[in-house]
mmCIF file of the N, C-alpha and C atoms, coordinates in Angstrom:
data_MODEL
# 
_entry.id   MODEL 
# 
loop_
_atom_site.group_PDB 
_atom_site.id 
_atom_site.type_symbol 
_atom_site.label_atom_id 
_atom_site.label_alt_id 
_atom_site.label_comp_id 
_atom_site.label_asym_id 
_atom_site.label_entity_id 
_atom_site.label_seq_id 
_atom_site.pdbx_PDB_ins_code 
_atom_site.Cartn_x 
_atom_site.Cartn_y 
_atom_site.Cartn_z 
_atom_site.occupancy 
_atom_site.B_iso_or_equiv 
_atom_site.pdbx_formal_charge 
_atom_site.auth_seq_id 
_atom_site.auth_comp_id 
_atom_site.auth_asym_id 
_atom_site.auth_atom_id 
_atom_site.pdbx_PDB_model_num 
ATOM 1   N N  . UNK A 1 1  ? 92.646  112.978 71.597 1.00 0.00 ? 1  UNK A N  1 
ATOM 2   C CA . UNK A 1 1  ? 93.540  112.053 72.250 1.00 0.00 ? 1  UNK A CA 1 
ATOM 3   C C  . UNK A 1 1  ? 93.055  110.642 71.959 1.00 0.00 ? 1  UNK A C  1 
ATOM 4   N N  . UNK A 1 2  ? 94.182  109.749 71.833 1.00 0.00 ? 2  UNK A N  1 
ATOM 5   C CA . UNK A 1 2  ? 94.159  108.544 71.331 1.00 0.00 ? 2  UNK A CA 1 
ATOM 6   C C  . UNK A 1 2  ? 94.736  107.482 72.443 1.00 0.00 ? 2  UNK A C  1 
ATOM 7   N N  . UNK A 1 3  ? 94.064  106.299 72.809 1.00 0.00 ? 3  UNK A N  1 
ATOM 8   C CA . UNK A 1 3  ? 94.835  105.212 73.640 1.00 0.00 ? 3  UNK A CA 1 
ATOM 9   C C  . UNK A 1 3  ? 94.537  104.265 73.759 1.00 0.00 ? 3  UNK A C  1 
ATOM 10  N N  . UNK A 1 4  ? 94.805  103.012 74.075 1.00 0.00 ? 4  UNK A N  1 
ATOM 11  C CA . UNK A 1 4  ? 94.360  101.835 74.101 1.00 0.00 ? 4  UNK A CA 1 
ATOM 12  C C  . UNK A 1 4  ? 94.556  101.237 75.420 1.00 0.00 ? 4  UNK A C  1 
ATOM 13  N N  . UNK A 1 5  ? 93.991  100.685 75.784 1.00 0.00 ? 5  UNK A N  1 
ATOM 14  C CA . UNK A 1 5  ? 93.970  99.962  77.681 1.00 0.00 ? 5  UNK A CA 1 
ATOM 15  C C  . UNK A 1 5  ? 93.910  98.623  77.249 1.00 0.00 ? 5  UNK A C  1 
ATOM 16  N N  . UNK A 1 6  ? 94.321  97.952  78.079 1.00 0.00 ? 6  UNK A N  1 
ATOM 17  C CA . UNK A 1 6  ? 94.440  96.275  78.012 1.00 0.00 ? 6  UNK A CA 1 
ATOM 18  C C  . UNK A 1 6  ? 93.933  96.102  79.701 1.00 0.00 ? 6  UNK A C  1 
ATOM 19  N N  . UNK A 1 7  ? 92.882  95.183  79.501 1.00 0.00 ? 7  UNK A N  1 
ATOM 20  C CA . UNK A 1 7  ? 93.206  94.769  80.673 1.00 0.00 ? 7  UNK A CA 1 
ATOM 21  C C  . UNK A 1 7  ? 93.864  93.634  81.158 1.00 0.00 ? 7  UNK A C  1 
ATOM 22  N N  . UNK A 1 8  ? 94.753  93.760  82.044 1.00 0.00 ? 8  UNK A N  1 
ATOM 23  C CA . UNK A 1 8  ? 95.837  92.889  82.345 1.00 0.00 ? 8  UNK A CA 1 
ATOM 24  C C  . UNK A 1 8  ? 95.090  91.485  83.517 1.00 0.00 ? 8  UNK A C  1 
ATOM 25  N N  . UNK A 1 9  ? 94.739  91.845  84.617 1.00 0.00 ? 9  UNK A N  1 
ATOM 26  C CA . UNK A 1 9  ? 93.805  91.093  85.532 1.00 0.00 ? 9  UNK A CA 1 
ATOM 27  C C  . UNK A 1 9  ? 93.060  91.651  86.791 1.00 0.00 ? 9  UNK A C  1 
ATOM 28  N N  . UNK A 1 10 ? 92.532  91.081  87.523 1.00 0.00 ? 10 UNK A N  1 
ATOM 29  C CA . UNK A 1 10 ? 91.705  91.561  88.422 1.00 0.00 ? 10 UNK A CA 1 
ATOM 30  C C  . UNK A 1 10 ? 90.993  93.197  88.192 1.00 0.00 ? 10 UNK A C  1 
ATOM 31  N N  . UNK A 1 11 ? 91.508  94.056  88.781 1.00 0.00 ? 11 UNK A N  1 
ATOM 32  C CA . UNK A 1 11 ? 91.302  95.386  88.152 1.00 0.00 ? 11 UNK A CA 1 
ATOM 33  C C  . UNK A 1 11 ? 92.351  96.404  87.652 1.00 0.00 ? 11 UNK A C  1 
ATOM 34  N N  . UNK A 1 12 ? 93.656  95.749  87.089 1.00 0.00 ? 12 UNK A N  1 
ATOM 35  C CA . UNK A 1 12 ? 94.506  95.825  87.026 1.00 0.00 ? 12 UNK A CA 1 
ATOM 36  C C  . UNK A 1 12 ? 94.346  96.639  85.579 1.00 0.00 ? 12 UNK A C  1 
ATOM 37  N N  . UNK A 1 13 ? 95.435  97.117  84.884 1.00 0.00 ? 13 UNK A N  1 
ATOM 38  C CA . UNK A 1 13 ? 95.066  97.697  83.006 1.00 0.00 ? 13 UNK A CA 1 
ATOM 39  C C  . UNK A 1 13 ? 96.654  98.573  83.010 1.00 0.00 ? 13 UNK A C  1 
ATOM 40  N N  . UNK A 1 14 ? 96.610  98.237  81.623 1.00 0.00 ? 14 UNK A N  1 
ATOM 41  C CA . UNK A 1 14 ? 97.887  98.728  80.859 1.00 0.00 ? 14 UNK A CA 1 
ATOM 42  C C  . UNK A 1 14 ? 97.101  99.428  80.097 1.00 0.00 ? 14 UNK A C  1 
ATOM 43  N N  . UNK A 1 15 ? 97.298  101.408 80.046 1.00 0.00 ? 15 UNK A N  1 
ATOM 44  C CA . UNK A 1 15 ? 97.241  102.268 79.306 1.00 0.00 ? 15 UNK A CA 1 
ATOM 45  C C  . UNK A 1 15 ? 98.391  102.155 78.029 1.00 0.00 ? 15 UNK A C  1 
ATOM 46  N N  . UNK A 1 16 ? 98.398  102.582 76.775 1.00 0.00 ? 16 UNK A N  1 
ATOM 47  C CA . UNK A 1 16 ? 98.670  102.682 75.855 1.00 0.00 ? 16 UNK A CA 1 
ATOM 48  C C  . UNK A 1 16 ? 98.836  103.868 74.397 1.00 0.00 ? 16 UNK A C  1 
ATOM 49  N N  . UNK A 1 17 ? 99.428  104.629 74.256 1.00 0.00 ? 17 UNK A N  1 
ATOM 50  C CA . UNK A 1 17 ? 99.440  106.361 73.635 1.00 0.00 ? 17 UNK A CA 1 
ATOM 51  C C  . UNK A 1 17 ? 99.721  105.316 72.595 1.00 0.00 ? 17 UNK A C  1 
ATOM 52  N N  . UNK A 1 18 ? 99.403  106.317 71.240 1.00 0.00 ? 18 UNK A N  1 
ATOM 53  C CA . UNK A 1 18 ? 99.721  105.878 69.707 1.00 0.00 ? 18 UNK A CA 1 
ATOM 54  C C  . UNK A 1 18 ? 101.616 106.129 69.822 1.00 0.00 ? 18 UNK A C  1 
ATOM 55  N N  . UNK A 1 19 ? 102.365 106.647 70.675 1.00 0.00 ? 19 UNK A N  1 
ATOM 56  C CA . UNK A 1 19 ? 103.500 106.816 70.684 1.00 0.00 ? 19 UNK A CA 1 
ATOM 57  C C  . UNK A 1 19 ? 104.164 105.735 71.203 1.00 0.00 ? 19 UNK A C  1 
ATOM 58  N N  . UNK A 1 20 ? 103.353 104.949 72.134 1.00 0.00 ? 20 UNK A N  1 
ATOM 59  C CA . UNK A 1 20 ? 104.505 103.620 72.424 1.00 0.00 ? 20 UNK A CA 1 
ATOM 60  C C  . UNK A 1 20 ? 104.027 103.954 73.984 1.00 0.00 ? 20 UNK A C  1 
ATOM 61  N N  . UNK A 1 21 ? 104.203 104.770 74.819 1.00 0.00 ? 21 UNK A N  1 
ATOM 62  C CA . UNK A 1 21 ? 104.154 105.094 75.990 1.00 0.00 ? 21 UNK A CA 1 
ATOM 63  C C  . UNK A 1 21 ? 103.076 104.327 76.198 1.00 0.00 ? 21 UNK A C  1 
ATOM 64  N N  . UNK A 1 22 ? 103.664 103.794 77.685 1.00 0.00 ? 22 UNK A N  1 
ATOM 65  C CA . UNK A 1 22 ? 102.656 103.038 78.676 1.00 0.00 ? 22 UNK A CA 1 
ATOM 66  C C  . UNK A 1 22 ? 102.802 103.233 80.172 1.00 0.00 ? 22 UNK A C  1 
ATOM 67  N N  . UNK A 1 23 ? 101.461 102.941 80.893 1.00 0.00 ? 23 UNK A N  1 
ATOM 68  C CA . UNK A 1 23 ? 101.580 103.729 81.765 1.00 0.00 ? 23 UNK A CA 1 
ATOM 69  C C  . UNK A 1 23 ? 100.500 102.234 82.639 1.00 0.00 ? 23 UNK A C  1 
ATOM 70  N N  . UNK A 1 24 ? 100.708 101.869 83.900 1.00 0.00 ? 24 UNK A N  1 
ATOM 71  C CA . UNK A 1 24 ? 99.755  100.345 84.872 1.00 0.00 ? 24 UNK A CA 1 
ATOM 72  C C  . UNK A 1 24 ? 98.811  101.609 85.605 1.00 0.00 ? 24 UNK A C  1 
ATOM 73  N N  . UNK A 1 25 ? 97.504  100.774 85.582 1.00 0.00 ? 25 UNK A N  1 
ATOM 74  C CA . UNK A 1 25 ? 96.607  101.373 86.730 1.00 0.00 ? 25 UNK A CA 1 
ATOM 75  C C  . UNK A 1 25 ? 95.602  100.637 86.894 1.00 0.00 ? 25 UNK A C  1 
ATOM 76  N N  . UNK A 1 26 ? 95.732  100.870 88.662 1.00 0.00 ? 26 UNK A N  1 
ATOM 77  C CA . UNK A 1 26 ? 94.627  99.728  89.334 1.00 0.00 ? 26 UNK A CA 1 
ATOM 78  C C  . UNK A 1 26 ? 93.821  100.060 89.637 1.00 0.00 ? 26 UNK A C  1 
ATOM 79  N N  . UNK A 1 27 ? 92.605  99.703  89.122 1.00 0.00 ? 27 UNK A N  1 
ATOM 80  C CA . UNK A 1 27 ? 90.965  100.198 89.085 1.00 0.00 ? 27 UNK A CA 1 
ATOM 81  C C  . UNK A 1 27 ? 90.758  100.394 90.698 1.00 0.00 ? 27 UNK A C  1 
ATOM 82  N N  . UNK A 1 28 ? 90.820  98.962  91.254 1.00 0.00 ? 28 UNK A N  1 
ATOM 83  C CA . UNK A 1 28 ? 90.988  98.923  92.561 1.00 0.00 ? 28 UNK A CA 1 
ATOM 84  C C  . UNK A 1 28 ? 91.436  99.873  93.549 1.00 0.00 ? 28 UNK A C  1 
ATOM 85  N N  . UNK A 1 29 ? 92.162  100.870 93.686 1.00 0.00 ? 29 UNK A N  1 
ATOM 86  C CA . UNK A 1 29 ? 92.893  102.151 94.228 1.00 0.00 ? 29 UNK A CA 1 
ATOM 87  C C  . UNK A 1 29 ? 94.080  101.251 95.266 1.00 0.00 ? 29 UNK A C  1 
ATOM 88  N N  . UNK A 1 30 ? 94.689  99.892  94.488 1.00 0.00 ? 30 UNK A N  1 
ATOM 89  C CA . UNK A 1 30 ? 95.186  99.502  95.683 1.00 0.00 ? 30 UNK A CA 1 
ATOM 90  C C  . UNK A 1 30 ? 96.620  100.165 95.648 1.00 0.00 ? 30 UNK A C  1 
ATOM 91  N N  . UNK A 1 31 ? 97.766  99.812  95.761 1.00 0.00 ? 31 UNK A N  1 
ATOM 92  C CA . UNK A 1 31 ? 98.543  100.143 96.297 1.00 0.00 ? 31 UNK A CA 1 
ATOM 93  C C  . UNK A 1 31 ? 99.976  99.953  95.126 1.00 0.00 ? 31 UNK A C  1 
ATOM 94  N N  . UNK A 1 32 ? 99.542  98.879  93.806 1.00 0.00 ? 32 UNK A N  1 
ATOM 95  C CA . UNK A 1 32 ? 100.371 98.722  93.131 1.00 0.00 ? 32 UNK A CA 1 
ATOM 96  C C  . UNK A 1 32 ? 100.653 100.088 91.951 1.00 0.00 ? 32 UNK A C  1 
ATOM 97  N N  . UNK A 1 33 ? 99.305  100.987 91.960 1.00 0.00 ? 33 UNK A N  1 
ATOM 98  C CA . UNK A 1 33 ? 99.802  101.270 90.616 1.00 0.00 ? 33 UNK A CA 1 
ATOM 99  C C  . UNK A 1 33 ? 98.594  102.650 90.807 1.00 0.00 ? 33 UNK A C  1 
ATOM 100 N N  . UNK A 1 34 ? 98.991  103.877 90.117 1.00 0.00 ? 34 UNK A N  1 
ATOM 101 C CA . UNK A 1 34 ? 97.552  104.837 90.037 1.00 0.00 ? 34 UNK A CA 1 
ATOM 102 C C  . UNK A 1 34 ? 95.792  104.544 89.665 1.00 0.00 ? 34 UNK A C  1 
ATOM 103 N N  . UNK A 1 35 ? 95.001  105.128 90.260 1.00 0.00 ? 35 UNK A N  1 
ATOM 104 C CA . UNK A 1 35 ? 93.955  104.394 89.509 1.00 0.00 ? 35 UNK A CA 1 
ATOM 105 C C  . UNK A 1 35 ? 93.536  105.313 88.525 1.00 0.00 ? 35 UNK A C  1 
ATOM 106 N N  . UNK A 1 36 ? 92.760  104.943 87.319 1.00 0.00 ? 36 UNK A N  1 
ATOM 107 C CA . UNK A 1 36 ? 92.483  105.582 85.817 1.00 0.00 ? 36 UNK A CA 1 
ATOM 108 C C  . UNK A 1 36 ? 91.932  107.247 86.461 1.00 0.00 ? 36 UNK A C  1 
ATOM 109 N N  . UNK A 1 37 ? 91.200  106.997 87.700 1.00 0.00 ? 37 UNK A N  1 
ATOM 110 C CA . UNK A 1 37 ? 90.659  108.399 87.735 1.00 0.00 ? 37 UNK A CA 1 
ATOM 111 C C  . UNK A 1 37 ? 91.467  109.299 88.851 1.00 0.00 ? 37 UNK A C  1 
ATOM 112 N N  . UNK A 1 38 ? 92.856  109.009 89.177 1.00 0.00 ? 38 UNK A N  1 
ATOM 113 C CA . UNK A 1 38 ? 93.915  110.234 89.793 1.00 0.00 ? 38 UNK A CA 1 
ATOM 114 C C  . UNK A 1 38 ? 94.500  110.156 88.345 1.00 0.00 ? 38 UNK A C  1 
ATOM 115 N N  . UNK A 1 39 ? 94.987  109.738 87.301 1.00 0.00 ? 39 UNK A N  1 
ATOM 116 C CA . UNK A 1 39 ? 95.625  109.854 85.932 1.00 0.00 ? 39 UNK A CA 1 
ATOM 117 C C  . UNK A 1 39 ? 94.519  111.051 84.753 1.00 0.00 ? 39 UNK A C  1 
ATOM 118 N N  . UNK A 1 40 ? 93.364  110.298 84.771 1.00 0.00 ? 40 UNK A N  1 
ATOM 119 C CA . UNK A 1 40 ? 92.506  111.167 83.940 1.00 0.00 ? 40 UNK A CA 1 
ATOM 120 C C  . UNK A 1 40 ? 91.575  112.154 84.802 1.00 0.00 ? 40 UNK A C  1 
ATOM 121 N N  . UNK A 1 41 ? 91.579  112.210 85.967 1.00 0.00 ? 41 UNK A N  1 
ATOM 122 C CA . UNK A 1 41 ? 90.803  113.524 87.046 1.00 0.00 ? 41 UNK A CA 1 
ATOM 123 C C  . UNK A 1 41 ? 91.776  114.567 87.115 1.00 0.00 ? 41 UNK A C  1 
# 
């Protein structure tokens, strides 16, 4: 598996697939967006 993350700000990040698909997650566990480890756990 292949992907690229950006981080956007604070603990914020844009996931990235070689297909185009994107996916927001907040390091933080706040409330805007999944955090990397409920997506990849």
């Amino acid at each position: 598996m292949q992907a690229e993350v950006q981080w956007v700000d604070g603990l914020r990040f844009i996931g990235q697939s070689p297909s185009g698909h994107s996916i927001v997650m907040d390091g933080n566990a706040g409330s805007s967006a999944p955090s990397p480890m409920e997506i990849g756990g």
